[in-house]
C-alpha positions as CSV (number, residue, x, y, z in Angstrom):
1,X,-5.1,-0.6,-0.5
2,X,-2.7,-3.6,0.1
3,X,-2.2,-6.5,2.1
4,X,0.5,-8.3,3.5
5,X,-1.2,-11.7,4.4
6,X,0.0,-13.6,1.0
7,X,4.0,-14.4,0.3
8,X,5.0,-16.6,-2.5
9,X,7.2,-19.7,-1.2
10,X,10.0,-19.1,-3.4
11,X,10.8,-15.6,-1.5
12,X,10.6,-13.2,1.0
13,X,11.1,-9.8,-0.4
14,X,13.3,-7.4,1.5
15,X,11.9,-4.7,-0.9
16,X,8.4,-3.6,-2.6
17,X,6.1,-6.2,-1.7
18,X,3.3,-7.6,-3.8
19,X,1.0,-4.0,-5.4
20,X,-2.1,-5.8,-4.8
21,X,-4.3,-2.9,-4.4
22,X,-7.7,-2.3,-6.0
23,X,-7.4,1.8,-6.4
24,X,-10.9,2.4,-8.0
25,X,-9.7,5.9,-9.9
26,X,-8.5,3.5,-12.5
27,X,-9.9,1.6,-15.0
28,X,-9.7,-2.5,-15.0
29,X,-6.1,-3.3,-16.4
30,X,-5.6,-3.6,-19.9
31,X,-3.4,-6.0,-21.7
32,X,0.1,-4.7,-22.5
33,X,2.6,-6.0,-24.9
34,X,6.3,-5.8,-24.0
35,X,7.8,-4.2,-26.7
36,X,11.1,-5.9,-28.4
37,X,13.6,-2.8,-27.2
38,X,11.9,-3.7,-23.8
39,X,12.4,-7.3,-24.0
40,X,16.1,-6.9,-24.9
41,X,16.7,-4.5,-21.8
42,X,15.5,-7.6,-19.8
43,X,17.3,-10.0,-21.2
44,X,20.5,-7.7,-20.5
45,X,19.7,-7.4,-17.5
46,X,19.6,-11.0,-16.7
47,X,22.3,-12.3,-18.5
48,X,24.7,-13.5,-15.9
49,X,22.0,-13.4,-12.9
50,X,22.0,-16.6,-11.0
51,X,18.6,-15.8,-9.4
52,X,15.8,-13.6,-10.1
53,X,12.9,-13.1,-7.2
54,X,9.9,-12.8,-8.3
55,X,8.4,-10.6,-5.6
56,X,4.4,-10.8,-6.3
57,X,2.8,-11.6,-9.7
58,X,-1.1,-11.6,-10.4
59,X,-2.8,-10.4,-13.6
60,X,-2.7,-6.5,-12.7
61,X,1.2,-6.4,-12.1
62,X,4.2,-8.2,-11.2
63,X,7.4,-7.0,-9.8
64,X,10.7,-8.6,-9.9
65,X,14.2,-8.5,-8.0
66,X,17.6,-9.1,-10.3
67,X,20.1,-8.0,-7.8
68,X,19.6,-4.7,-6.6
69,X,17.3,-3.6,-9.3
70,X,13.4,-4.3,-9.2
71,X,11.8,-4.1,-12.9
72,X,7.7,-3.6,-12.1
73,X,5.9,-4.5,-15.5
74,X,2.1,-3.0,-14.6
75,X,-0.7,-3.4,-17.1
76,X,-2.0,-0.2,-16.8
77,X,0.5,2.4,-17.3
78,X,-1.3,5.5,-15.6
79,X,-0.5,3.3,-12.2
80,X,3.2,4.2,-13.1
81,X,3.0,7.5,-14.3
82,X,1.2,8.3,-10.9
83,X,4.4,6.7,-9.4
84,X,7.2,8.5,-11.3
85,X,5.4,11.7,-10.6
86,X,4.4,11.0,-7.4
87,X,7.9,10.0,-6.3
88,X,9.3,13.5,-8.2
89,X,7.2,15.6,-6.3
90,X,7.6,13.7,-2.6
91,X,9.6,15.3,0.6
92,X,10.6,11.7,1.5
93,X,13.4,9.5,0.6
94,X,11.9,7.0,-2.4
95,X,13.7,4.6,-4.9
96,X,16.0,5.9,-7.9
97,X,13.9,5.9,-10.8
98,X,16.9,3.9,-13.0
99,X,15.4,3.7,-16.4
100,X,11.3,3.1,-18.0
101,X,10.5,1.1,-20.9
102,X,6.7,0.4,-20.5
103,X,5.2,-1.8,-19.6
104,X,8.5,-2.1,-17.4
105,X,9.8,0.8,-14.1
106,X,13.7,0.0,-12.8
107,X,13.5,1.1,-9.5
108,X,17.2,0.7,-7.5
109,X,16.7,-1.0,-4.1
110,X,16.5,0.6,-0.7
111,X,18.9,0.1,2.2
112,X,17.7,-1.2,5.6
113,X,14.3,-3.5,5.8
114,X,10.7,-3.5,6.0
115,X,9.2,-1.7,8.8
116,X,7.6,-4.8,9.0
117,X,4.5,-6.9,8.1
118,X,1.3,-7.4,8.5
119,X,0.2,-10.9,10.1
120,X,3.6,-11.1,12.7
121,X,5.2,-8.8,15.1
122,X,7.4,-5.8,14.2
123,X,11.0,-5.7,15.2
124,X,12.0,-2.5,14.2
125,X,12.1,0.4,17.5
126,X,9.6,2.5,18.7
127,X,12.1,5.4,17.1
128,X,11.6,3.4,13.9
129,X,7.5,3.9,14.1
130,X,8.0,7.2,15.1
131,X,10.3,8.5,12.1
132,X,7.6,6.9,9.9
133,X,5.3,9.4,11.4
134,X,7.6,12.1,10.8
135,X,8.2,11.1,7.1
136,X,4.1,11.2,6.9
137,X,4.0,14.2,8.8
138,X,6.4,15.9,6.5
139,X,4.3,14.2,2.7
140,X,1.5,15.7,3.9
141,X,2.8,19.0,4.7
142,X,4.2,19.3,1.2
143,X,2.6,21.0,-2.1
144,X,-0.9,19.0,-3.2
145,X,-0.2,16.8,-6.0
146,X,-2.3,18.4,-9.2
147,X,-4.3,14.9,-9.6
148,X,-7.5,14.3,-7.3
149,X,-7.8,11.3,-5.4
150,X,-11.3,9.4,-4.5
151,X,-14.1,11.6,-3.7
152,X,-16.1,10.5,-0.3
153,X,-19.3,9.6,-2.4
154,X,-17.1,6.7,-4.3
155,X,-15.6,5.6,-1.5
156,X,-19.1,5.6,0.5
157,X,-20.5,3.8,-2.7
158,X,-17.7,1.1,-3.0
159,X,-17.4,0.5,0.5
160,X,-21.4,-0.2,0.5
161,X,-20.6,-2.5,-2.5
162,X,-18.3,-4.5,-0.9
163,X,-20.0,-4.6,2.2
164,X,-23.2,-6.1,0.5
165,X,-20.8,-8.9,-1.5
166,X,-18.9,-9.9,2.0
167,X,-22.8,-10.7,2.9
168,X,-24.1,-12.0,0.0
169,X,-21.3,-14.7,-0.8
170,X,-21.3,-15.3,3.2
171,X,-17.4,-14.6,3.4
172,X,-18.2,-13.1,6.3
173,X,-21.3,-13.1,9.6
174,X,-23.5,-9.9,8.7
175,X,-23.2,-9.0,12.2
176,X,-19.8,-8.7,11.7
177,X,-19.9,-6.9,8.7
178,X,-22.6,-4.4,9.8
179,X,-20.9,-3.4,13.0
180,X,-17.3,-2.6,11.3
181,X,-19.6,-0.3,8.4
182,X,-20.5,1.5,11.9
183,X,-17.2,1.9,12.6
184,X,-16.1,3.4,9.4
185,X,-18.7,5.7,9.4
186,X,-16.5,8.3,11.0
187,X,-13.6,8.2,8.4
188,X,-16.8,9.8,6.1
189,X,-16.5,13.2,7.0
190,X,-14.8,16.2,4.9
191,X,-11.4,16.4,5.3
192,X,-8.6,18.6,3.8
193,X,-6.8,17.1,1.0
194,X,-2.7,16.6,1.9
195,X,-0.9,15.0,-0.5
196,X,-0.9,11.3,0.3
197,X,1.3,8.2,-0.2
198,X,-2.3,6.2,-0.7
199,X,-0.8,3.1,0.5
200,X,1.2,4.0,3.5
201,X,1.9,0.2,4.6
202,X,4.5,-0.9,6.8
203,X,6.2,-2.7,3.9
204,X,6.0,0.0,2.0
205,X,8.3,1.7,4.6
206,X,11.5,1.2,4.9
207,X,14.3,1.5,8.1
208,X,17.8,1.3,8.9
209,X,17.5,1.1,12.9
210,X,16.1,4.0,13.6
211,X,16.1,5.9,11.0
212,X,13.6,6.3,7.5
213,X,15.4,4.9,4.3
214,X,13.0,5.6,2.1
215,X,9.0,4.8,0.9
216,X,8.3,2.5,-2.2
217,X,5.2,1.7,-4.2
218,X,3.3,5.4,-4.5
219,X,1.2,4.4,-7.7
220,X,-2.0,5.4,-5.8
221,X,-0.3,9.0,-4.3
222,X,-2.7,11.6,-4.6
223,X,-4.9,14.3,-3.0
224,X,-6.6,12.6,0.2
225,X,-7.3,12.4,3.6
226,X,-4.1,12.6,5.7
227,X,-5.3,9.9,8.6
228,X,-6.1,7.4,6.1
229,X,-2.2,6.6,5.6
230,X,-1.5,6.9,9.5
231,X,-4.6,4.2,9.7
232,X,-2.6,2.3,6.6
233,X,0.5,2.2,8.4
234,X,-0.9,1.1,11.4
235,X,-3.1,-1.4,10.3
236,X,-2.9,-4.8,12.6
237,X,-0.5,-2.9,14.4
238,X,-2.4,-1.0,16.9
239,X,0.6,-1.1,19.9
240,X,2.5,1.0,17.5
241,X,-0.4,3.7,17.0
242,X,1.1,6.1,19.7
243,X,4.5,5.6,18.7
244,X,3.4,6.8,15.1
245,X,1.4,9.9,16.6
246,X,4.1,11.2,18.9
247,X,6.3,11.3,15.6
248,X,3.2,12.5,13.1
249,X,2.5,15.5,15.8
250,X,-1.0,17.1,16.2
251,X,-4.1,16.7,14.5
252,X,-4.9,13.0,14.9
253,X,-7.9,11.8,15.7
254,X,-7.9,8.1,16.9
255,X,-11.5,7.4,16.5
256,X,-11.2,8.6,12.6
257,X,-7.6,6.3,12.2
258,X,-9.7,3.3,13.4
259,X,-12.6,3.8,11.3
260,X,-10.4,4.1,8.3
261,X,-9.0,0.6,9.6
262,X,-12.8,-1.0,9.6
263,X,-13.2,0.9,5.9
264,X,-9.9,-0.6,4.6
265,X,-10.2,-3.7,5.3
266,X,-13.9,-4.1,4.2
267,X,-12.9,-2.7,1.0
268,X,-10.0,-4.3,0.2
269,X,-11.5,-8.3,0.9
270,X,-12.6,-9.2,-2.2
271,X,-10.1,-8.0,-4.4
272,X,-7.7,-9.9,-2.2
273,X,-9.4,-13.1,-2.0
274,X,-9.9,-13.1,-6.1
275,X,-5.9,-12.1,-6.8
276,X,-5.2,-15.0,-4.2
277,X,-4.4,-13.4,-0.9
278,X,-5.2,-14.7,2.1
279,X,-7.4,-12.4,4.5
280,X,-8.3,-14.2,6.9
281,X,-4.4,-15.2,7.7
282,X,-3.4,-14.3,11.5
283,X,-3.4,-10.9,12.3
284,X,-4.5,-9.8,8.8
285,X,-7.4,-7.9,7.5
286,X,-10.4,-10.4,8.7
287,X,-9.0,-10.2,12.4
288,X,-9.1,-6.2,11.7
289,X,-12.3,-6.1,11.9
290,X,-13.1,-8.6,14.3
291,X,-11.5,-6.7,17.1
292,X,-13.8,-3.8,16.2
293,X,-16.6,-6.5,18.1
């Protein structure tokens, strides 16, 4: 679960965007020594570069832009064998996998841009949204990956969690709180598994006008719930829903994309606010759920 309410000064990525998500299958980060073969491979890298973007850095991961290569350095490395494997095994267009020295993933950039961002206004064409519902359509329709994903009793039990500390530490009204945990009530039903992208955000989506480039950042792919990335890609962009579902096809149920809306966003608050995101930002995950009211 990511957010997009948080850009360093120094840049504005035109590729993967800051990983900031709090995937509870894994275990708290570890530390993770670059290794000197590692170090030198950088240093190659960068001889010669006037300017290296630092995309997003926190204490989980960082990600880097030196021309048209992105080195990720992630502290836990099962994140990235999810993503190697994940982006194997996918239908979609996804980044060439250039070379891995861990802790470190050279991904080549994409063409075209962002779909677009959460917080401000998308500029890519309703053909754009729709293609990105085509390209879900067509991950979930493909083979399972053989990893699970989150079983609906943890994410019921975190989701509770994180409900009680929004109270507790008065980061948001209860009222407010207790009336989005209604709404995301109906995302807790059984579904069947499809494989899913896990973080289907508009940045995470990329365009050339109207067509898909290709999908970046699949370290938390896995068996799951096919509306929860339609509710991912949509998120604070609710005029784009239909455009989404006339490109995804059949099988979408509205009431169950919104929920998983309410669910995301309570989940994902506090691990945003402690890696130094801004939720509350225009448009971003706090104003989520207070148009649920």
């Amino acid at each position: 679960m990511t957010s997009d309410c948080w850009t360093p000064p120094q840049q504005r990525a035109s590729q993967s965007t800051h990983p900031h998500s709090p995937s509870v299958a894994w275990s708290a980060a570890q530390p993770h020594a670059i290794n000197p073969v590692t170090s030198a491979v950088i240093h190659a890298i960068l001889a010669g570069v006037e300017e290296v973007e630092v995309v997003v850095a926190h204490n989980e991961r960082a990600t880097l832009r030196v021309g048209d290569v992105f080195l990720k350095i992630d502290a836990d490395q099962r994140r990235t064998d999810v993503e190697v494997k994940a982006m194997a095994m996918a239908p979609v267009p996804t980044p060439e996998v250039l070379w891995r020295k861990p802790p470190v993933l050279a991904l080549a950039a994409l063409p075209g841009t962002a779909l677009g961002r959460l917080g401000e206004p998308s500029t890519a064409s309703p053909a754009a949204w729709a293609a990105a519902g085509a390209a879900a359509r067509m991950l979930h329709e493909a083979p399972l990956p053989p990893w699970p994903g989150e079983s609906l009793d943890e994410i019921a039990s975190h989701l509770d969690g994180e409900c009680e500390w929004l109270i507790t530490n008065g980061v948001l009204p209860a009222d407010l709180v207790t009336r989005n945990r209604q709404v995301a009530e109906a995302a807790l039903r059984p579904w069947t598994p499809v494989f899913t992208h896990g973080d289907l955000q508009i940045t995470h989506v990329f365009v050339d006008g109207d067509e898909i480039t290709g999908v970046v950042d699949w370290s938390e792919a896995a068996q799951g719930d096919a509306l929860y990335d339609l509710a991912s890609l949509t998120l604070g962009h609710e005029e784009h829903l239909g455009d989404v579902v006339a490109g995804y096809g059949t099988g979408v149920d509205l009431d169950v994309i919104r929920a998983w809306w309410s669910l995301r966003s309570l989940r994902v608050a506090r691990w945003l606010i402690e890696h130094g995101f801004d939720p509350s930002s225009p448009g971003c995950e706090f104003a989520v759920l207070r148009s649920r009211l």
